[in-house]
Each structure stands twice: as C-alpha cells, then as structure tokens.
C-alpha angles and dihedrals in degrees: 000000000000123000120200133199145172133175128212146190116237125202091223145061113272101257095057088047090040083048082051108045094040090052110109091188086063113027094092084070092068110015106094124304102259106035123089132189137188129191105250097188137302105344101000147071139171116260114203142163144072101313090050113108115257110341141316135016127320143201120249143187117242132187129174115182110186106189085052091046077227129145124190138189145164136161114262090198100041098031086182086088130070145142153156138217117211124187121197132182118248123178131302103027090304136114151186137240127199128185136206120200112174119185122191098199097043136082131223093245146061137033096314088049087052104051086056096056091049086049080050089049103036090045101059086045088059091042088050086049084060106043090055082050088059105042086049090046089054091040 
C-alpha cells in the first residue's frame, strides 16, 4: 500500500478555493492531464482516461462537504484506490490545500512512486492556476 501526499499554498480564502476544487464542471482543468471525469448523478461520477487503471471509463465515489472544506473520492469499481482533498485558511486571504491519495497495489518507492508525487505536485500548480483565475475574474 502506498499513501501520497502534497501540501500547497492557495491565493484565496479557503471557500473560493474549496467552490474551485469541488467543481466537477471544472476539475478536469487541474486534475492531471490525462485523466477526465464527469458527474454521473448524486455521489458519483466516471472517471476515464490514461491514468485510469486498465481501459474505459469507471465509476467513482465523490463527496464534497462544504462546512469541512473537505473533498473525497474513491473507484467503485477499483476500491484500491482512494483519496481526499482538505483546504484550510492561513493568514492574509490565503489558504492551503492538501491532498491524500492512498493506493493499495502500489509501493512508496520507485518510478511509479515518483511519477505520483509529480501528478501531486503538478496538480495542485494547475489548481492554484485556477484559483488565481477565479479571484481576477471576480476582481
């Protein structure tokens, strides 16, 4: 089992990053490039593309709790993979995001291992991208 996580700080107060990365109109714009999702209905949503494991599309789990800034997801379908997304204010108008990924057939180390943590990284740039996107287009 291998769990993943990276930490990030957000230019915007934590309700109008929480209102960006819980948006399933828009989370195809920062979740990895490759991998697609589309809200099937009340708690779930299909998950498709080439970091999905084996081919087509699969069903996922999805939670978005506003009042805990807290997202959650996990395959229905593949239930060896899981994860969570929690945003928290810091000081100035600005927040942090942090985000979980757990995988049950895969190990800490290694390439693999590696090019997790630069989808991690790479992920919460482009979320960052469009939280500033947001705040300017408000402003």
């Amino acid at each position: 089992m291998a769990e993943f996580e990276a930490t990030r700080g957000m230019p915007a107060e934590s309700m109008v990053v929480f209102g960006v990365a819980s948006d399933l109109e828009i989370m195809d714009r920062w979740l990895p490039q490759g991998l697609s999702v589309h809200d099937t209905g009340p708690g779930t949503l299909e998950a498709d593309g080439s970091l999905v494991p084996g081919t087509g599309k699969h069903e996922g789990l999805f939670r978005a709790t506003e009042d805990q800034l807290r997202v959650e997801w996990g395959g229905r379908d593949h239930p060896d993979y899981s994860g969570w997304l929690q945003v928290s204010d810091s000081a100035g108008g600005t927040s942090e995001v942090t985000v979980h990924i757990s995988l049950l057939d895969e190990k800490e180390s290694g390439a693999r291992a590696d090019e997790v943590r630069e989808l991690l990284d790479r992920s919460l740039d482009r979320l960052a991208d469009e939280v500033q996107r947001r705040v300017s287009d408000a402003g």
